[in-house]
C-alpha positions in Angstrom: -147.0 -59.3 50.5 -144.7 -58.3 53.1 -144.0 -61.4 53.9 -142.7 -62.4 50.4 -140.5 -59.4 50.4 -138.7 -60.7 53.6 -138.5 -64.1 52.1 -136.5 -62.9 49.1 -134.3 -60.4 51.3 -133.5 -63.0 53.5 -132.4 -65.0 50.1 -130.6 -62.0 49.1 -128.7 -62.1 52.2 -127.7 -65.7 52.9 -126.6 -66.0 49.0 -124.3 -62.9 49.7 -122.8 -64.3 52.8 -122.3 -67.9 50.8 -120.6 -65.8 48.2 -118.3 -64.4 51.1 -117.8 -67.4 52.3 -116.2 -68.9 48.9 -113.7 -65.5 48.6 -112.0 -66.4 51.5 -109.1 -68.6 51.0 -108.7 -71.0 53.8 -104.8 -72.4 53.2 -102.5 -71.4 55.4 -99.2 -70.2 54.1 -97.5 -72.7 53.3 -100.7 -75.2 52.3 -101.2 -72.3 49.5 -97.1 -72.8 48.5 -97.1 -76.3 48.3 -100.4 -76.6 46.1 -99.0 -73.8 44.1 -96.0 -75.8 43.7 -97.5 -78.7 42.6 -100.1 -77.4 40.1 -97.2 -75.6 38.6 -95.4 -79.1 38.7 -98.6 -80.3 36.7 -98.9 -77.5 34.6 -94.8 -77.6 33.2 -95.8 -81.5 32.8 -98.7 -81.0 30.3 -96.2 -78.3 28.7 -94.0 -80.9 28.2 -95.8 -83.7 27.2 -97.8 -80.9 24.1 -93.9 -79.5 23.1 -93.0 -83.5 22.6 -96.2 -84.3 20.7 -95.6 -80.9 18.1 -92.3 -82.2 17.8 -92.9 -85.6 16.9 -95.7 -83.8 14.3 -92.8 -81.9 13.0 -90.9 -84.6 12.2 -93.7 -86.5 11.0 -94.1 -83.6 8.3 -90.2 -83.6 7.2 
C-alpha cells in the first residue's frame, strides 16, 4: 500500500510543479508590449467590423 501512496504523491507533486510552470510568463518586456499591442490591434478590429455590421442592420430596419 505504501507504495501506491507514493505513486499518487509523486503525481501530486509533478502536476503542481506543471501548474507552476504554466503561471510563469516567459515574454520579456517588450515581447509582452508588442503582443499586447497587437491583440488589442485585433480586438479594436473585430470592434469595428460588429459596430459596421449593427449599423448596416439599422439601416436595414429604417
Amino acid at each position: 500500500m505504501a507504495r501506491g501512496n507514493q505513486r499518487e504523491k509523486a503525481r501530486e507533486k509533478t502536476q503542481k510543479e506543471a501548474a507552476q510552470q504554466k503561471k510563469k510568463n516567459t515574454q520579456s518586456g517588450t515581447e509582452f508590449a508588442r503582443t499586447k499591442e497587437a491583440q488589442a490591434a485585433i480586438m479594436r478590429q473585430k470592434q469595428e467590423t460588429a459596430n459596421a455590421k449593427k449599423a448596416a442592420e439599422a439601416a436595414k430596419k429604417k
